[in-house]
C-alpha positions in Angstrom: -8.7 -48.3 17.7 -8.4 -45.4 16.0 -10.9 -42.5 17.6 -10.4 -39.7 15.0 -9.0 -40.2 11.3 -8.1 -37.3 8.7 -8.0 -38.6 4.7 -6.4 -36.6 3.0 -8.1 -37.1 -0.9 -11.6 -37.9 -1.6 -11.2 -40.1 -4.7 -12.6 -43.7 -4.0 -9.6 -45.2 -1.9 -10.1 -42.0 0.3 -14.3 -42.3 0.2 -14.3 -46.7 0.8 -11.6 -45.9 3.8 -14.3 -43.5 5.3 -16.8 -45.4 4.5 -15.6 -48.0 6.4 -14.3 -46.1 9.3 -17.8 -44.3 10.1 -19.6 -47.8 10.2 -17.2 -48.8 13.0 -18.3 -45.8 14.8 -14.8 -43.9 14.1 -14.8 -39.7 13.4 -13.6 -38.7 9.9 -12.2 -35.6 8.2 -12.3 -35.8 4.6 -10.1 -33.4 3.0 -10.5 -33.0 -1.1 -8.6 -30.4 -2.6 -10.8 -30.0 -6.0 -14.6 -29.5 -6.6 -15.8 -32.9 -7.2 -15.2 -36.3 -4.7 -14.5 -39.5 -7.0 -11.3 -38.5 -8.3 -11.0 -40.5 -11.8 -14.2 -41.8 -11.5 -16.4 -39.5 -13.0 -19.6 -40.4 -14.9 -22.0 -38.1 -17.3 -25.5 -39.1 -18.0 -26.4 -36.7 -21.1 -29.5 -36.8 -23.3 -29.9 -40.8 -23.1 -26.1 -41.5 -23.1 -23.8 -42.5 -20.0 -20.5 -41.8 -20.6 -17.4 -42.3 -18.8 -14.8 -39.7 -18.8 -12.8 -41.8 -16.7 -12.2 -45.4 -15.6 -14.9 -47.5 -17.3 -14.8 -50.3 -14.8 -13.5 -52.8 -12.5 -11.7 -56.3 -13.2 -14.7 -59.0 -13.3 -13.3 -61.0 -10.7 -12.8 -58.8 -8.1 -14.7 -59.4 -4.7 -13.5 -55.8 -3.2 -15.8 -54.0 -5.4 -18.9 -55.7 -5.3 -18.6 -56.0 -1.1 -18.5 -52.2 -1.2 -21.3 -52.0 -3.6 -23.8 -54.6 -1.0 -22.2 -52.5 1.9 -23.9 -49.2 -0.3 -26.9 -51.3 -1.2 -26.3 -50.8 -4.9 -25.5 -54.3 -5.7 -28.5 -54.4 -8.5 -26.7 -51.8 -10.3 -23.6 -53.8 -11.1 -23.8 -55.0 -14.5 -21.1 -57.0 -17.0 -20.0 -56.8 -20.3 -22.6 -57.9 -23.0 -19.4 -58.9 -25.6 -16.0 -60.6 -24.7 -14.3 -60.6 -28.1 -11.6 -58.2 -28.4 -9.6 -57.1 -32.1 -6.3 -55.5 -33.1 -6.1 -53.3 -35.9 -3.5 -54.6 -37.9 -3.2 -51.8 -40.3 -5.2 -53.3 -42.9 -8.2 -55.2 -41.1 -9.6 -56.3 -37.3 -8.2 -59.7 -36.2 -9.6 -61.4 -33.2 -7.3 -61.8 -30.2 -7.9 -64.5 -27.4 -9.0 -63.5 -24.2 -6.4 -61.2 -22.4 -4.4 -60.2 -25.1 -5.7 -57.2 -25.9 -4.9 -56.1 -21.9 -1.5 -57.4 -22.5 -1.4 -54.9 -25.4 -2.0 -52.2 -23.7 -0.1 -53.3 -20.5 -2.8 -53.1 -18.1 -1.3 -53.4 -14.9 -3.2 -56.2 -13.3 -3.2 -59.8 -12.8 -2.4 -62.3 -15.1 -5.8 -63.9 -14.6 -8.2 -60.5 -14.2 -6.7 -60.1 -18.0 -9.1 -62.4 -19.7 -12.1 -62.1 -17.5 -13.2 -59.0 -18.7 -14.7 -56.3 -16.4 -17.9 -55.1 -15.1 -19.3 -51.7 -14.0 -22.2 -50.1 -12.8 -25.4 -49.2 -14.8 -25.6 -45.8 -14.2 -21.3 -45.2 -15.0 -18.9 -45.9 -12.4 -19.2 -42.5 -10.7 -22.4 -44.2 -9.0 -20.1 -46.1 -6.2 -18.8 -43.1 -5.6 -21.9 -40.9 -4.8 -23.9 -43.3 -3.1 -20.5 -43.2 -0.8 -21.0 -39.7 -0.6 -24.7 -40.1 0.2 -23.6 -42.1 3.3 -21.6 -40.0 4.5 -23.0 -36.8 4.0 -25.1 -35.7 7.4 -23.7 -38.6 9.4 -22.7 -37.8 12.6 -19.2 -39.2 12.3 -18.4 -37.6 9.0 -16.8 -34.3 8.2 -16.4 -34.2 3.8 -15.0 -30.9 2.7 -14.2 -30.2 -1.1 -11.7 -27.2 -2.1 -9.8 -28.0 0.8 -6.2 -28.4 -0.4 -3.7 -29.5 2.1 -0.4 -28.0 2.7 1.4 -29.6 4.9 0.9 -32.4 7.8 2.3 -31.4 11.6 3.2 -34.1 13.5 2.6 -34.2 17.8 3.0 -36.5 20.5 -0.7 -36.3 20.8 -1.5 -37.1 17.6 -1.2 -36.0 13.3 -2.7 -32.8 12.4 -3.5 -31.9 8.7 -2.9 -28.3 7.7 -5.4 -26.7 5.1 -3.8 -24.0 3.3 -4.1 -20.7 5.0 -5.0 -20.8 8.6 -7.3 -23.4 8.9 -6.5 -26.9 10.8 -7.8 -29.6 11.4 -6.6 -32.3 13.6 -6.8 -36.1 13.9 -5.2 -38.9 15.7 -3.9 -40.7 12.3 -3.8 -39.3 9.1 -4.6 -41.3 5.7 -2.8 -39.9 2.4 -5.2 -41.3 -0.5 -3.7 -39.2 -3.2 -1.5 -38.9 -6.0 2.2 -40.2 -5.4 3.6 -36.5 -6.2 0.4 -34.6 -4.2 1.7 -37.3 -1.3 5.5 -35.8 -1.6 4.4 -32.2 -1.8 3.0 -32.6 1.8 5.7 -34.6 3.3 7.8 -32.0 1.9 6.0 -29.2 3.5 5.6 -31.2 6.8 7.9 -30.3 9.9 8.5 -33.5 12.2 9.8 -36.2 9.6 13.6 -37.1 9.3 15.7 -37.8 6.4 14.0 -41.4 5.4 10.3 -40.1 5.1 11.5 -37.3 3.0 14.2 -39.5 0.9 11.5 -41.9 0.5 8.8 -39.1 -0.6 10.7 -38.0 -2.9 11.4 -41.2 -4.8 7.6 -41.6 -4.9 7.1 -38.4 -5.8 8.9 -38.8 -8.7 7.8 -42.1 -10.0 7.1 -42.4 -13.7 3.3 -41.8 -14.9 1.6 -42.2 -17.6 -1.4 -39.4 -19.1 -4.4 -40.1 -20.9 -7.3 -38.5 -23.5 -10.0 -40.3 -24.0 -13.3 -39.1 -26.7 -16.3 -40.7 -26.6 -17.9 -40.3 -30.0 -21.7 -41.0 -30.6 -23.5 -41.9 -33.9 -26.3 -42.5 -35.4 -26.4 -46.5 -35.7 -27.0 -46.5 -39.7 -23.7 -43.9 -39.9 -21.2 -46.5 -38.5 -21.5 -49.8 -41.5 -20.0 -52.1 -39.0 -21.5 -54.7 -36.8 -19.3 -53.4 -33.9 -19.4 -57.5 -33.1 -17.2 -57.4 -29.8 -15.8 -55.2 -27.3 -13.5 -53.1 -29.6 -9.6 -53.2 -30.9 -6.3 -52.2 -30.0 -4.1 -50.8 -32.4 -0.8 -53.0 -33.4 0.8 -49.5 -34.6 0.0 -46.7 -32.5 -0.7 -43.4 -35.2 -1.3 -40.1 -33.6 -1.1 -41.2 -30.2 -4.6 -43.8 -31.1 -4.0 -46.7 -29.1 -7.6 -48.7 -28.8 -11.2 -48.1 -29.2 -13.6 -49.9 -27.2 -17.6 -50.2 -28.5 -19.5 -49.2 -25.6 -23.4 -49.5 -26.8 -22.1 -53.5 -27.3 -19.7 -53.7 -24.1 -22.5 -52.2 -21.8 -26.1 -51.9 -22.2 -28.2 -49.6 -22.2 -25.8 -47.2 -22.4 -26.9 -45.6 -25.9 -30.5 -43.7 -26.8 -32.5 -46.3 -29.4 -31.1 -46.1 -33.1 -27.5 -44.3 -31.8 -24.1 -46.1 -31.0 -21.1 -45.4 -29.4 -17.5 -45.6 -29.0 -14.9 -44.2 -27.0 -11.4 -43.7 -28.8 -8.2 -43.4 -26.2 -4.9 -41.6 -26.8 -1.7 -41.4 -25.2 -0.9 -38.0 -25.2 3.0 -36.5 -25.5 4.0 -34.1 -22.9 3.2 -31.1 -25.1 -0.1 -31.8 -26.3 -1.0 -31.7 -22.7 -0.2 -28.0 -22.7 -1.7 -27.4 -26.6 -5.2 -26.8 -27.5 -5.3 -29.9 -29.5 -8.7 -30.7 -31.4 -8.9 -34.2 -29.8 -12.6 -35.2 -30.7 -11.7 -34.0 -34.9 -8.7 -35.9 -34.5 -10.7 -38.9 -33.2 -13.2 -39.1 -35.7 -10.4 -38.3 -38.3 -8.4 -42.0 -36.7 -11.4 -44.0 -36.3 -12.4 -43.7 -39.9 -9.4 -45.2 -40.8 -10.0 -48.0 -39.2 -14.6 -48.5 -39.4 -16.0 -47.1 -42.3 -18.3 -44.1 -41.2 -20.7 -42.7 -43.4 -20.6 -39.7 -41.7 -19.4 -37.4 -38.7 -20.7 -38.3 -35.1 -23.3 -36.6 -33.6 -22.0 -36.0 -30.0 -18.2 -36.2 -28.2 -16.9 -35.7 -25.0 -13.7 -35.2 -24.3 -11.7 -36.1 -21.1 -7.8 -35.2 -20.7 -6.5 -36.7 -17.3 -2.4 -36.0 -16.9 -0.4 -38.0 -15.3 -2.9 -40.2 -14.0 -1.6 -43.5 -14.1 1.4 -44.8 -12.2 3.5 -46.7 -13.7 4.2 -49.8 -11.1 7.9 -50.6 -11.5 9.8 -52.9 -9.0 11.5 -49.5 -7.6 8.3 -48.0 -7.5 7.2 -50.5 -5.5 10.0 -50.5 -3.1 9.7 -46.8 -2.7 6.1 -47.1 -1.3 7.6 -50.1 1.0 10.0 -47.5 2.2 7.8 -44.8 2.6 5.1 -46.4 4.6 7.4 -48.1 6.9 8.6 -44.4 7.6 5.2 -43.2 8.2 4.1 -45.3 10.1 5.4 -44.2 13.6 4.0 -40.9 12.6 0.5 -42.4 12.6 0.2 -41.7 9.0 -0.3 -44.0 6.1 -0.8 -44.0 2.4 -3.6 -45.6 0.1 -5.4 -45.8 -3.4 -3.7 -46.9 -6.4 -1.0 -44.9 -6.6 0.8 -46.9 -3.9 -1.4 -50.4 -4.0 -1.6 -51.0 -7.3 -3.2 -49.8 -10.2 -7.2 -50.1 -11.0 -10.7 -49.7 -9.5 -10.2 -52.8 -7.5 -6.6 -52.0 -6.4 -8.0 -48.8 -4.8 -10.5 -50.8 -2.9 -8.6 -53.1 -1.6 -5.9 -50.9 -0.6 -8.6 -49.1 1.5 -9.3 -52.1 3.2 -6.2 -52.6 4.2 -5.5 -49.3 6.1 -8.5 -49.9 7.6 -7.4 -53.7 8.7 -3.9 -52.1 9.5 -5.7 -49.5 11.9 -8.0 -52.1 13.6 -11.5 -50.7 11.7 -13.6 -53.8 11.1 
């Protein structure tokens, strides 16, 4: 088994893989090249309201999830939806849809089945599976977690993978765990001496796989402002306008999520490729879109904005058969790749796919 394993990304394929590992008694480096561990999942608990400024849950059915969360003893936190009826805005008025067409709307990339059954989350926001994994690890005797440590490159050795920090700091392990983005992934192997003409063809194809970005604006009013029963989980939109694509009615999806008399509702965009680099006024134009659709008495009370670029890959058949290639070619270099960039998209995806390494590298 393995005796010493680098991960390079702390989102929560990289945290559930470490997780895992330092239970089974194995040494971990965790390498995170931002400030914060939990990568899209990112929760913000302000003045009575939780608020997601990134994924918002989990598929109901998965089993992946909920294992890590009785592994983290925070089982009693996971909650479900409250509502299951979803609409579509068809220009003129809400229509009901039947369970899992509003996923199929918006292409959700999961399976058939997880597209009716809702989702479910945690009751504090998402980000709590994250930092209790943190908690864990944090002081154990196994488990090195550094943030700002971006990596540069990976050097390969008969004795084992060592990962590369930028500047002069190294740090070594016998096999090395890429839980990143697919275009962080191909800006090491790029930068890595030791890999032949597959690895980097292969990177590169990976590297350059088509993703998709995302705003989302979480808007908060007072409950007598918004003169609509908010009767369901929220609508997608037949005809995208300004980029609006759905709007999902948290304080009746989740509970409590809202302070007493206050609702809310978080709008999502697809951004184009400039307003990424613009200083767009995304909670105005928000408020400005959802008004055309509920009737608001007046202008929300809180927002919060969260812009994440080129954060969700895009899982096409060649995409797919890129990662094939690309872990078959790491593999004798004692390196592999995880999280939902290579395993599949979603929460559960990410999970799962950090189970896998683990199984793959003998960690029970």
């Amino acid at each position: 088994m393995t005796r010493h394993l680098g991960i390079v990304g702390g989102g929560l394929s990289g945290l559930a893989l470490a997780h895992r590992a330092v239970q089974a008694g194995v040494r971990v480096t965790l390498l995170e090249a931002s400030e914060r561990f939990g990568g899209q999942l990112s929760s913000v608990r302000d003045d009575g309201f939780v608020v997601e400024l990134g994924a918002e849950g989990f598929v109901a059915r998965s089993e992946a999830v909920p294992a890590l969360a009785r592994a983290l003893a925070i089982e009693d936190q996971l909650i479900g939806q409250l509502a299951t009826t979803s609409h579509r805005w068809d220009g003129e008025k809400l229509v009901a849809l039947a369970p899992g067409e509003a996923a199929e709307a918006l292409s959700f990339q999961v399976a058939r089945a997880d597209k009716g059954s809702g989702i479910r989350t945690f009751m504090g926001g998402m980000q709590a599976v994250t930092d209790a994994v943190v908690r864990a690890l944090e002081g154990h005797v196994h488990a090195t977690l550094q943030t700002r440590s971006p990596v540069r490159a990976l050097a390969c050795a008969a004795s084992g993978s060592a990962v590369l920090l930028d500047g002069d700091a190294r740090a070594s392990a016998d096999v090395v765990v890429l839980a990143t983005s697919g275009a962080s992934a191909a800006r090491i192997l790029r930068a890595s001496a030791g890999f032949g003409s597959d690895v980097r063809s292969a990177a590169e194809h990976v590297g350059a796989a088509q993703t998709l970005s995302s705003v989302t604006v979480t808007l908060a009013f007072r409950a007598e402002d918004v003169a609509h029963p908010l009767d369901g989980t929220g609508f997608v939109v037949a005809e995208p306008f300004e980029g609006f694509r759905a709007c999902t009615f948290i304080s009746s999806k989740f509970s409590p999520r809202v302070p007493e008399g206050h609702v809310s509702l978080r709008v999502f965009f697809r951004p184009t490729a400039e307003e990424l680099h613009a200083e767009v006024p995304w909670a105005e134009r928000a408020a400005r879109v959802l008004g055309k659709v509920l009737p608001l008495r007046a202008a929300p009370v809180r927002a919060w904005v969260s812009i994440w670029p080129h954060a969700l890959p895009v899982f096409t058949p060649e995409h797919r058969e890129a990662v094939a290639k690309l872990s078959a070619a790491l593999a004798p270099h004692a390196v592999f790749l995880a999280g939902s960039a290579f395993h599949g998209s979603g929460i559960d995806a990410a999970v799962r796919s950090a189970n896998d390494v683990a199984e793959a590298l003998g960690i029970r």
